[in-house]
C-alpha positions as CSV (number, residue, x, y, z in Angstrom):
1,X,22.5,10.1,39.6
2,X,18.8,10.9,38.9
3,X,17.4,10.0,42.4
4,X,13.5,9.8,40.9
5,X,14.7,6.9,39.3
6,X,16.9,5.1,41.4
7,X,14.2,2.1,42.5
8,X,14.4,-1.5,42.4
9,X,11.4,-1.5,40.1
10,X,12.6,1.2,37.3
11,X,15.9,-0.8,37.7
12,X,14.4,-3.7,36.6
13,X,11.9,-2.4,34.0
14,X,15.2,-1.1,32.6
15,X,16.7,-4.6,32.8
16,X,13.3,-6.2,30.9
17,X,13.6,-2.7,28.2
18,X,17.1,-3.8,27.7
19,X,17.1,-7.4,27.0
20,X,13.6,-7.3,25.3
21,X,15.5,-5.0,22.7
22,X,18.4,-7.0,22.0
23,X,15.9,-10.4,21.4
24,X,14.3,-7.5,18.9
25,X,17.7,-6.5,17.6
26,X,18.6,-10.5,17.0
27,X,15.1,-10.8,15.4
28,X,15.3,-8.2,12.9
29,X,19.0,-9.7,11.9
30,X,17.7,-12.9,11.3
31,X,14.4,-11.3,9.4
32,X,16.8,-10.0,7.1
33,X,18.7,-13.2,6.3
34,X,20.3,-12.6,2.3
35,X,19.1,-9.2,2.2
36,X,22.1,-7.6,4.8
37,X,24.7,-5.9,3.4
38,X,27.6,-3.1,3.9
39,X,27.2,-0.6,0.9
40,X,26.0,-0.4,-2.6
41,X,26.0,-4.3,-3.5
42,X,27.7,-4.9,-7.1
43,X,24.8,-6.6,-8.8
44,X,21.1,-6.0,-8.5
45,X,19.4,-4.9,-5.5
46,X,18.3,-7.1,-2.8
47,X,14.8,-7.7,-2.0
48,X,13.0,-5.3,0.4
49,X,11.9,-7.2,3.8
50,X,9.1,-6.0,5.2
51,X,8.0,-8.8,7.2
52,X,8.4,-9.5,10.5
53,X,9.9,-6.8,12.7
54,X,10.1,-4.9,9.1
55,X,6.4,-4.9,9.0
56,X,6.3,-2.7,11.7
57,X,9.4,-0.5,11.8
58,X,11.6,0.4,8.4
59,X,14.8,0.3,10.9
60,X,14.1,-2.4,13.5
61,X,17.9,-2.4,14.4
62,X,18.2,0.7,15.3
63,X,14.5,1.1,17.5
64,X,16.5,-2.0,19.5
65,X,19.5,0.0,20.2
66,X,17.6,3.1,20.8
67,X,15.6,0.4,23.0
68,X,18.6,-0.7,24.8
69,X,20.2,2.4,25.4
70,X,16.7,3.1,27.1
71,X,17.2,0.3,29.1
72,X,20.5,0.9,30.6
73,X,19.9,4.5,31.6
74,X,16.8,3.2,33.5
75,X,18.7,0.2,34.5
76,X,21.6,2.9,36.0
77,X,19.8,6.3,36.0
78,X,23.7,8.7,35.8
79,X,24.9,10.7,33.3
């Protein structure tokens, strides 16, 4: 347990971080819309978003989970 951060108020700020990121995670998902895929797709290449979370981050999915892994530490401060 890191003691330093064991309050009620970094607790919380860790509980905001956390669910802040997933509405960003869901955000970016849904920015995407047609243009999400698993692999090399078998015709043509989808068109690049960058609007929306896009406009500010070329991986918005991973910022969120990066974002709420963030979160939980704060939210539990242990290894």
């Amino acid at each position: 347990r890191v003691e330093w951060l064991a309050s009620e108020t970094i607790r919380l700020a860790g509980l905001g971080l956390g669910l802040a990121s997933l509405v960003w995670i869901v955000a970016a998902q849904l920015e995407m819309g047609r243009s999400w895929h698993v692999g090399i797709p078998d015709r043509g290449c989808p068109n690049l978003v960058t609007s929306g979370p896009f406009s500010m981050s070329r991986n918005p999915v991973l910022l969120g989970i990066i974002g709420v892994a963030i979160g939980l530490f704060l939210a539990s401060p242990t290894a």
